[in-house]
N, C-alpha and C positions, 0 to 999 in steps of 0.2 A: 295476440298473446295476452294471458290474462299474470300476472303477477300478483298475490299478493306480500303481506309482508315488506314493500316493496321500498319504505322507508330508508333503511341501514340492511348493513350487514348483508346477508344470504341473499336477501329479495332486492336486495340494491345491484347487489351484482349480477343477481340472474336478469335483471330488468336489461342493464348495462348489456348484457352479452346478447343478449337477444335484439334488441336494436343494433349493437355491432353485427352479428349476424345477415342484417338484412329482415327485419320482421318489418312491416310496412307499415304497422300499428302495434305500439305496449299498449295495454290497461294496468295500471298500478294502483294497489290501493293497502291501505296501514290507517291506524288511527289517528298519526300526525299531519297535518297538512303541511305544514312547516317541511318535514324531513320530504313529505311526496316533493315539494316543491324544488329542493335539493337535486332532488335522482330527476325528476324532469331536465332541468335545467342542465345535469353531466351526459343525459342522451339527446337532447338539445345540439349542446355543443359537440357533439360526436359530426354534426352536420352531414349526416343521412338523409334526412327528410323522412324520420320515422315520425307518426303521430303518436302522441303521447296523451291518455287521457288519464286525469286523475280522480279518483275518486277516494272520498273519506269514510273510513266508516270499520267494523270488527268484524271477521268469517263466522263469529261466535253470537253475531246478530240476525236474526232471521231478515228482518227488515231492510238491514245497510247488506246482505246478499245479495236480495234481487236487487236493489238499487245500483250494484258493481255490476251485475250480467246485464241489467237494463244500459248502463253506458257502454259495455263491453260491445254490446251489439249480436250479431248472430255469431255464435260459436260452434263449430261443426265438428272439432274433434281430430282435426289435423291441424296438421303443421303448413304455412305457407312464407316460402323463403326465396328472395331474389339477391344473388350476389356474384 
């Protein structure tokens, strides 16, 4: 699951619900590392054992894109959910 925005607000929560869910891995990413380190740290202790990969960087940069699908890893366009 890729998030981004994933600092505060909207993208915090959806990061949140999505590791509640049962996603087996978040991708999150915002321009804060600080606030990523936050929303890691609240689906962390959710103690799931989702992976949580953070990446820094804007959607509005060509560069820090591929660099979030590069840690993202293969993304196929579904949904994969164990609960």
């Amino acid at each position: 699951m890729l998030v981004t925005g994933a600092g505060r607000g909207v993208g915090r929560c959806t990061a949140l619900y999505f590791a509640h869910a049962g996603a087996a891995k978040v991708t999150i990413t915002s321009r804060s590392v600080g606030e990523l380190d936050e929303t890691k740290a609240l689906i962390v202790a959710l103690g799931l054992g989702t992976e949580v990969v953070v990446v820094t960087g804007a959607v509005t940069v060509e560069e820090d894109v591929g660099k979030v699908f590069d840690a993202a890893g293969d993304v196929d366009g579904s949904f994969h959910f164990s609960k």
